[in-house]
C-alpha positions as CSV (number, residue, x, y, z in Angstrom):
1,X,87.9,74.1,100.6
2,X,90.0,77.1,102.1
3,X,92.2,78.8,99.5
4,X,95.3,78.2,101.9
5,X,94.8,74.4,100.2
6,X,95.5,76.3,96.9
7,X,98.8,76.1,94.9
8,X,101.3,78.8,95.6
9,X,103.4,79.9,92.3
10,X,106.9,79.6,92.5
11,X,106.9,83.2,91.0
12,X,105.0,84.9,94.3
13,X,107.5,86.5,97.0
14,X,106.6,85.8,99.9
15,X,105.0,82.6,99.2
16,X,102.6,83.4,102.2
17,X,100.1,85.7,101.8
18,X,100.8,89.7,102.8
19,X,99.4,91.7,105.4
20,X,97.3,95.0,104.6
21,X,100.4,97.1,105.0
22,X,101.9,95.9,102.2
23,X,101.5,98.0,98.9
24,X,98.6,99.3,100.9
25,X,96.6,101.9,98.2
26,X,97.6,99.6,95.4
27,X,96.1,96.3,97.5
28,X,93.2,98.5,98.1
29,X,92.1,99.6,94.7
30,X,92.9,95.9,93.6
31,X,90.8,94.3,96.1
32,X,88.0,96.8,95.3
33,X,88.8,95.8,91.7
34,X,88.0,92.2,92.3
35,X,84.8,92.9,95.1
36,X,83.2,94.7,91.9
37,X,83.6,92.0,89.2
38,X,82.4,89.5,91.5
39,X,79.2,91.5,92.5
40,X,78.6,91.7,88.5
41,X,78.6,88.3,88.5
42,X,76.5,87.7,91.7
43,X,79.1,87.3,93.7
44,X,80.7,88.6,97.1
45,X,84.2,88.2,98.7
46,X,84.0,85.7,101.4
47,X,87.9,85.1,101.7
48,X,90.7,86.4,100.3
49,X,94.8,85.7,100.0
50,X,96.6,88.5,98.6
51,X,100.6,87.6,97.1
52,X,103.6,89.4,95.9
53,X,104.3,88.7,92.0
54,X,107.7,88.9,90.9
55,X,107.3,86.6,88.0
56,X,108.7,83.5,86.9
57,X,112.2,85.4,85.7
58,X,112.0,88.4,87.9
59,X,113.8,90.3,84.8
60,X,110.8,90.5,82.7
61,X,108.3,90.9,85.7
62,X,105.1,89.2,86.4
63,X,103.7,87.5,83.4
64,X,99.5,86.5,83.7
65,X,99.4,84.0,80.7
66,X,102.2,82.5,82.3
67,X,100.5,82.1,85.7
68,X,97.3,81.5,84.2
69,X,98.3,78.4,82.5
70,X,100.4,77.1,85.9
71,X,97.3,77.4,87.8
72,X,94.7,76.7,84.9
73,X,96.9,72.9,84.9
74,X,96.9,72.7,88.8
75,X,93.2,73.9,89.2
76,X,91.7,71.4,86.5
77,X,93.7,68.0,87.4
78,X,94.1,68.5,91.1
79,X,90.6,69.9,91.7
80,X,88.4,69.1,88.8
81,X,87.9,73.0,88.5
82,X,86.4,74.4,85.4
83,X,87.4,78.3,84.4
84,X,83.5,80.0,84.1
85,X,85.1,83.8,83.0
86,X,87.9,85.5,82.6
87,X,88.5,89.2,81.9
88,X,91.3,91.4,80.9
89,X,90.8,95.2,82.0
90,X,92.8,98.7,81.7
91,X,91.8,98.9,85.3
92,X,91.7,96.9,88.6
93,X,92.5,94.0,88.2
94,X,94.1,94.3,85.0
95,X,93.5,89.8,84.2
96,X,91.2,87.9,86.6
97,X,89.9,84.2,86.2
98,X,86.7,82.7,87.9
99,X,86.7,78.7,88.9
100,X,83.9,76.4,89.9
101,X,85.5,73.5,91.8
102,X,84.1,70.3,92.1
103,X,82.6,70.4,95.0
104,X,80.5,73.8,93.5
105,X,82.8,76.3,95.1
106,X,83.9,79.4,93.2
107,X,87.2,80.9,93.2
108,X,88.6,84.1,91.9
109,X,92.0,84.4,90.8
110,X,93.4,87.7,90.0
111,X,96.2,90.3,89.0
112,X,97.1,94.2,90.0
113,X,98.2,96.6,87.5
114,X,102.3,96.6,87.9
115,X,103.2,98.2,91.2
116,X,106.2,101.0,90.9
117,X,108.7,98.4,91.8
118,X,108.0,96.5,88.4
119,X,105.7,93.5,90.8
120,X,102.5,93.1,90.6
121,X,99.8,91.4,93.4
122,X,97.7,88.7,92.8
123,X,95.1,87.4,94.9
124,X,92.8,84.3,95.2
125,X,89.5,85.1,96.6
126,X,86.4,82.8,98.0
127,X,83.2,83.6,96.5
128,X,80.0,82.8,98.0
129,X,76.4,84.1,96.4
């Protein structure tokens, strides 16, 4: 399954994935942050889609239980997923969520530390072994 087939959050802005020139340093370190907790686990990056987060009411910013339990919903009745770790860090990513889809695939979904604007990024990432 690509991850373009995966649901996109009313609270990202664009709702297509950005470019690397986008919050380039931040998108770096984050991506790093991910490539590492995946290689902990055995993992590597195969694909990645990386997403603006405003949040669901842009006034109170981007909100991970809130878009953990959107895609959590979406992941188990749409795909048959089942969440295998999550972890909550002071560092890069600061709340990341691993999937196995039905089909034996695993997914990584993830958020940045707030960027200076108040967003955040949040990716979804392929894993292969």
């Amino acid at each position: 399954m690509s991850l373009d087939h995966l649901p996109v959050s009313i609270a990202y802005s664009p709702k297509t994935p950005i470019g690397a020139d986008t919050y380039p340093q931040e998108q770096t370190a984050f991506v790093q942050g991910v490539t590492a907790q995946a290689k902990a686990k055995g993992y590597q990056v195969a694909e990645q889609r990386v997403f603006v987060f405003v949040g669901y009411v842009p006034d109170i910013g981007p909100q991970w239980v809130v878009l953990h339990a959107e895609l959590n919903n979406q992941l188990a009745d749409t795909y048959h997923a089942e969440e295998i770790a999550k972890e909550v860090s002071a560092d890069e990513p600061v709340a990341s969520s691993f999937w196995r889809l039905s089909d034996g695939q695993v997914i990584a979904v993830a958020q940045s530390q707030p960027l200076p604007d108040g967003k955040a990024l949040v990716g979804y990432f392929s894993l292969a072994k």
